[in-house]
Structures are given as C-alpha cells and as structure tokens.
VMD Tcl script that builds the backbone (N, CA, C; Angstrom):
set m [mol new atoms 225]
animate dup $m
set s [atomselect $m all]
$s set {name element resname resid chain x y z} {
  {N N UNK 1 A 86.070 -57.169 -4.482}
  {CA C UNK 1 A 85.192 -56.423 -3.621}
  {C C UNK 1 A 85.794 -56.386 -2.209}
  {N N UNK 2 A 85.782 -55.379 -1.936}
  {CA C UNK 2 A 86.323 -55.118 -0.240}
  {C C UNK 2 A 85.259 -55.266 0.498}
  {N N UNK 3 A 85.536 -56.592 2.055}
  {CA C UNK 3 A 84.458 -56.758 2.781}
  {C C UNK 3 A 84.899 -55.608 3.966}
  {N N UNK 4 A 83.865 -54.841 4.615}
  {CA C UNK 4 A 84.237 -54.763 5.738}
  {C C UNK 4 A 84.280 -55.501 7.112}
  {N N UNK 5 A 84.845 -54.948 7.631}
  {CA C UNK 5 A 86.131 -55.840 9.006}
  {C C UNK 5 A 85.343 -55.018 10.372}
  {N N UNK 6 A 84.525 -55.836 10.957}
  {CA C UNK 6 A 83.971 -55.171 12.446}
  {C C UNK 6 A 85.138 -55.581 13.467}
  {N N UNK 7 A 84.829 -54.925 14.530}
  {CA C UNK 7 A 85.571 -55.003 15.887}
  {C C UNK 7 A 84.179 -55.106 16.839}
  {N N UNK 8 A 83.952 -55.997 18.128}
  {CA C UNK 8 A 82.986 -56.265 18.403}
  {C C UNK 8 A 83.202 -56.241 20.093}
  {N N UNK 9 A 82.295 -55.512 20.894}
  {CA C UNK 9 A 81.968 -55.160 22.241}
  {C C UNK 9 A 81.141 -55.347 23.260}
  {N N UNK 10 A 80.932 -56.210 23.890}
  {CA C UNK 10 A 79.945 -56.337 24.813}
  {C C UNK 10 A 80.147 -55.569 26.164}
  {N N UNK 11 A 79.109 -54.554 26.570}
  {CA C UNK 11 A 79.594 -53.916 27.649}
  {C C UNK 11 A 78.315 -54.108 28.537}
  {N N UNK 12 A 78.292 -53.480 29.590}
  {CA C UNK 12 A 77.118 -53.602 30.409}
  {C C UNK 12 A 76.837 -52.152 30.908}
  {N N UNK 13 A 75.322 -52.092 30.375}
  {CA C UNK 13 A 74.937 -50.988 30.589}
  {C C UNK 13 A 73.616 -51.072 31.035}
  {N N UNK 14 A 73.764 -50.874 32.286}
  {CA C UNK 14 A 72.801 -50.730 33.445}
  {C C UNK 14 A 72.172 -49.345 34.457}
  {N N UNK 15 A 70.524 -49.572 33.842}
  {CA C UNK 15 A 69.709 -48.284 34.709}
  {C C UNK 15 A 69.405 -48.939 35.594}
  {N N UNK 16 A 69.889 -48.147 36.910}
  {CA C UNK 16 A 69.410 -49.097 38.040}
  {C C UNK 16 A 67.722 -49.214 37.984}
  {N N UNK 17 A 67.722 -50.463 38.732}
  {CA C UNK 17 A 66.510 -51.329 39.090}
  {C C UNK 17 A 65.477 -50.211 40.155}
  {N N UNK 18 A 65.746 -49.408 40.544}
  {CA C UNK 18 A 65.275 -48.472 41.568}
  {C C UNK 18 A 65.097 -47.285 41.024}
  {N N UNK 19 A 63.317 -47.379 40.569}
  {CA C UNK 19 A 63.091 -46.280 39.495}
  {C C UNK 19 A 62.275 -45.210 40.834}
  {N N UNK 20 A 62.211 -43.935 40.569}
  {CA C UNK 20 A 61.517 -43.126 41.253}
  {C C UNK 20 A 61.332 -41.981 40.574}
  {N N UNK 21 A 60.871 -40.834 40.536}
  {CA C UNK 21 A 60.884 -39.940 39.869}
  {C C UNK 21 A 62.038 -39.154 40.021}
  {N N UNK 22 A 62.604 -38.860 41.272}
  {CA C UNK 22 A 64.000 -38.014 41.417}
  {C C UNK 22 A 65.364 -38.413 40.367}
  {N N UNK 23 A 65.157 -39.881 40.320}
  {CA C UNK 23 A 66.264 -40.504 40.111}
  {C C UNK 23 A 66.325 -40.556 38.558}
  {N N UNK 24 A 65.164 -40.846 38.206}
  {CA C UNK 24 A 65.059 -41.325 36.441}
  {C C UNK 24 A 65.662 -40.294 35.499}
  {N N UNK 25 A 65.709 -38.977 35.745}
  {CA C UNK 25 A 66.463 -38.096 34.695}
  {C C UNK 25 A 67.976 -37.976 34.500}
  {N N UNK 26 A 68.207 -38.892 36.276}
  {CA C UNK 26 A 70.125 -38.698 36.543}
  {C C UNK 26 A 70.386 -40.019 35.500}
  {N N UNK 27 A 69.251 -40.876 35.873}
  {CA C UNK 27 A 69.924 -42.473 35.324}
  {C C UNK 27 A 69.942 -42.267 33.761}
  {N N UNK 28 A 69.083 -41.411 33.071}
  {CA C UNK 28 A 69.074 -41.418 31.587}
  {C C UNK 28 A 70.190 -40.531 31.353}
  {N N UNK 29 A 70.711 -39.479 32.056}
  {CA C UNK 29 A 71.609 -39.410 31.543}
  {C C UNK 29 A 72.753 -39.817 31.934}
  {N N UNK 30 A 72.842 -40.363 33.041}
  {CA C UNK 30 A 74.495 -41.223 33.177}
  {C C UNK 30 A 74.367 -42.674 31.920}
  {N N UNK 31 A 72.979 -42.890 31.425}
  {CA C UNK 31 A 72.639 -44.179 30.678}
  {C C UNK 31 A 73.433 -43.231 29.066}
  {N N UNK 32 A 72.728 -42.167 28.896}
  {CA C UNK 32 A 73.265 -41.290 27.821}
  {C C UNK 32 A 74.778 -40.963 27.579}
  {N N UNK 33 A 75.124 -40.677 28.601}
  {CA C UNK 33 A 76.589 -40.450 28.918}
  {C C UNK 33 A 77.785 -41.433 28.338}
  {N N UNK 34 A 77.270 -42.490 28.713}
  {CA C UNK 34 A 77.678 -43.517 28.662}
  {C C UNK 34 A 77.886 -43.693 27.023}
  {N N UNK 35 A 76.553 -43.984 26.694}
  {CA C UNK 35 A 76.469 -44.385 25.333}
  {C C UNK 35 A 77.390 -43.493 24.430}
  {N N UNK 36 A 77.255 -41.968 24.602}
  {CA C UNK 36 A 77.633 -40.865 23.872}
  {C C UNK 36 A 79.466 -41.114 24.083}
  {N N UNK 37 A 80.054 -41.481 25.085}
  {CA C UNK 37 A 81.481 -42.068 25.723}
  {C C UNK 37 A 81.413 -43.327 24.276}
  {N N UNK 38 A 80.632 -43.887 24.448}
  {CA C UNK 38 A 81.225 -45.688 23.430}
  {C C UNK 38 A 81.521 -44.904 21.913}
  {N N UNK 39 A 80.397 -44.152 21.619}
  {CA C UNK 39 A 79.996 -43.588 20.282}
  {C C UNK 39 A 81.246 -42.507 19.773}
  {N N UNK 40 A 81.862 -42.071 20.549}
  {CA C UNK 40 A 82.998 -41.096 20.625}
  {C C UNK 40 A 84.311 -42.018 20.122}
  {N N UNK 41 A 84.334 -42.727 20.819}
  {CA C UNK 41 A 85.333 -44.184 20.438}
  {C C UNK 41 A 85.144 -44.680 19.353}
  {N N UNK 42 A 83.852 -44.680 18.035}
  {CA C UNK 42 A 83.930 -44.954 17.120}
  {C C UNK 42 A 82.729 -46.282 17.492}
  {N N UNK 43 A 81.979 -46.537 18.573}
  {CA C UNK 43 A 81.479 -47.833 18.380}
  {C C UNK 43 A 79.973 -47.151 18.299}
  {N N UNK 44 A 78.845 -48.060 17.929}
  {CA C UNK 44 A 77.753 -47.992 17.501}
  {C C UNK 44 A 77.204 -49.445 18.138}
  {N N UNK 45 A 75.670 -48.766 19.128}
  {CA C UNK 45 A 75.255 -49.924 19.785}
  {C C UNK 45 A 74.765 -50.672 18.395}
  {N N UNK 46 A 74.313 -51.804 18.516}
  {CA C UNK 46 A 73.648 -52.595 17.365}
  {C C UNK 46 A 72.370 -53.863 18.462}
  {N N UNK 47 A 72.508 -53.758 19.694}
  {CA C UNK 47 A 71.592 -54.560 20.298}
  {C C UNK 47 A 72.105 -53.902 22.214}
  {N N UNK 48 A 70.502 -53.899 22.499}
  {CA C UNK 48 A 70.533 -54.329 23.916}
  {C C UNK 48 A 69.838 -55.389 24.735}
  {N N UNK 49 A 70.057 -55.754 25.392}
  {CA C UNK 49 A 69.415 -57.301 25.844}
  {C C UNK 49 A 69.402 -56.852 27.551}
  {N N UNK 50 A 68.560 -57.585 27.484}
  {CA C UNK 50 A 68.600 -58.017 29.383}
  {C C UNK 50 A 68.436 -59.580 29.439}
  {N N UNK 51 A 69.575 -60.187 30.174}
  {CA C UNK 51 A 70.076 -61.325 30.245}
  {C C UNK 51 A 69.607 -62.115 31.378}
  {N N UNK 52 A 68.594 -63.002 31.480}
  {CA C UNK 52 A 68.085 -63.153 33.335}
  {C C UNK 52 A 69.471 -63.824 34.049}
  {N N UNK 53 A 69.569 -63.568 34.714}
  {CA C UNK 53 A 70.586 -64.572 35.875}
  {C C UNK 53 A 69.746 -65.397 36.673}
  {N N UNK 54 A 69.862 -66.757 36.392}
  {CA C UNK 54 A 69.017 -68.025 36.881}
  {C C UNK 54 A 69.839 -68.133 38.098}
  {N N UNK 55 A 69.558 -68.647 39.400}
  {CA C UNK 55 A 69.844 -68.857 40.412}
  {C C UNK 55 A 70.610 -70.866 39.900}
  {N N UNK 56 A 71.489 -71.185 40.656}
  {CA C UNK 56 A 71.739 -72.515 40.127}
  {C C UNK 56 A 70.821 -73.441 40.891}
  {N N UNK 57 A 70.583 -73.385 42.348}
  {CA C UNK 57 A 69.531 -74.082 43.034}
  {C C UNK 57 A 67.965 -74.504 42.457}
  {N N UNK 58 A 67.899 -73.042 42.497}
  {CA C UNK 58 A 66.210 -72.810 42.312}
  {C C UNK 58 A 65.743 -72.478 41.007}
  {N N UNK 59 A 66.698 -72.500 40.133}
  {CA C UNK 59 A 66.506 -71.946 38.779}
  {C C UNK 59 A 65.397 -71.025 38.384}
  {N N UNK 60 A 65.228 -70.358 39.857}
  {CA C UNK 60 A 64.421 -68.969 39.636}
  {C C UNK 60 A 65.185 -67.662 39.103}
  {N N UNK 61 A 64.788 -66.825 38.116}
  {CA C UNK 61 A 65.657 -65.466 38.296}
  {C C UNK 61 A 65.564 -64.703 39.199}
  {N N UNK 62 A 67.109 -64.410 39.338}
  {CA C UNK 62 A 67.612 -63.734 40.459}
  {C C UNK 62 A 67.410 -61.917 40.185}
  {N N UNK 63 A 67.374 -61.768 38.951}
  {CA C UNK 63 A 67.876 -60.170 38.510}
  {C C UNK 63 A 68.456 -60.531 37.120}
  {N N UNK 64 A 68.696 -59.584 36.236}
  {CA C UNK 64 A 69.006 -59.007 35.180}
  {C C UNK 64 A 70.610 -58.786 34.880}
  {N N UNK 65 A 71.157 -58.987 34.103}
  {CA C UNK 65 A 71.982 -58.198 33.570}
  {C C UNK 65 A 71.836 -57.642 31.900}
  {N N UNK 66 A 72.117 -56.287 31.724}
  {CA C UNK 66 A 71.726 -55.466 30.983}
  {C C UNK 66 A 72.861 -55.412 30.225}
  {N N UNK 67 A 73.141 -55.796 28.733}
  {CA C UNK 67 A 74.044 -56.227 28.473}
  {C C UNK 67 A 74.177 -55.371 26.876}
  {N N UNK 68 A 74.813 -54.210 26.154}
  {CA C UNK 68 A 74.766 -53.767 25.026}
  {C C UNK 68 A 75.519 -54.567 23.800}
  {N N UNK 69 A 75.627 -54.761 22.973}
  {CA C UNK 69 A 76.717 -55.222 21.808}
  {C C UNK 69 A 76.692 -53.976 21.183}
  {N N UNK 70 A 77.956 -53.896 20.599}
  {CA C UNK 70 A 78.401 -53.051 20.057}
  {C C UNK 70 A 79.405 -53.066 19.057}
  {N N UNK 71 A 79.670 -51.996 18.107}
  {CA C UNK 71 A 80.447 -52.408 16.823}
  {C C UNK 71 A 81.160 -51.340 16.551}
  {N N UNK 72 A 82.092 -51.615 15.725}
  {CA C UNK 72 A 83.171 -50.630 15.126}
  {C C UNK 72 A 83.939 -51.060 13.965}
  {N N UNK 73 A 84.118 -50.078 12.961}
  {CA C UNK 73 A 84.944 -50.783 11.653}
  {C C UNK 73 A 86.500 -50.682 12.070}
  {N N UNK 74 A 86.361 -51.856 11.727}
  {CA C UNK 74 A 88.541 -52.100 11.751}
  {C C UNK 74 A 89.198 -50.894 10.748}
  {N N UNK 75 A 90.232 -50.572 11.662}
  {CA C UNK 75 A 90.690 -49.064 10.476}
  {C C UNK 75 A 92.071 -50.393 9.959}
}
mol reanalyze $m
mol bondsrecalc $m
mol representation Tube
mol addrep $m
C-alpha cells in the first residue's frame, strides 16, 4: 500500500487588529489573496489558530499571533 508523503507549512496570516468598516473588505481580500497565492503553490490550509503572546513579566497577553498550517503532497 502506498502511504502518502505531506510537506508541512506554518505561515502567518494576519487581519489586522483594526477593524472598521472602510477597511474590512481590503483586509478580506488581501486575507483571500493570500490564501488563493498558498493554494496556487499546491498547499491547502488544514488549521488556523490564534496563538496569545504572554508578556514574560506579567504573563498577561500582549496580542495575538495568527498563525495558518498548511499542507501539500510530496511529488
């Protein structure tokens, strides 16, 4: 039986934090853009996450990072 063979991507893909109405149709599609760019390359998201960034002091979160995984079959 032949297993298949992934190739594996973590990228960061971030709508800015600064939502308004002007802005939200540019960010979905530079967010679209983006994705449609990975997907062209052969990769396929499979998860998105938002990752907190803990401060080391205060171990309060600081902000987010927005983080995709992504996949592709080994040719």
């Amino acid at each position: 039986m032949n297993m298949a063979k992934w190739e594996y991507l973590v990228e960061e893909l971030t709508i800015t934090d600064k939502w308004n109405s002007n802005k939200r149709a540019d960010e979905f599609e530079k967010f679209s853009s983006k994705l449609n760019s990975l997907g062209n390359e052969g990769w396929e998201l499979i998860s998105y996450q938002a990752i907190p960034l803990v401060g080391s002091w205060s171990k309060e979160v600081k902000g987010y990072a927005y983080l995709g995984m992504l996949k592709r079959a080994l040719s």
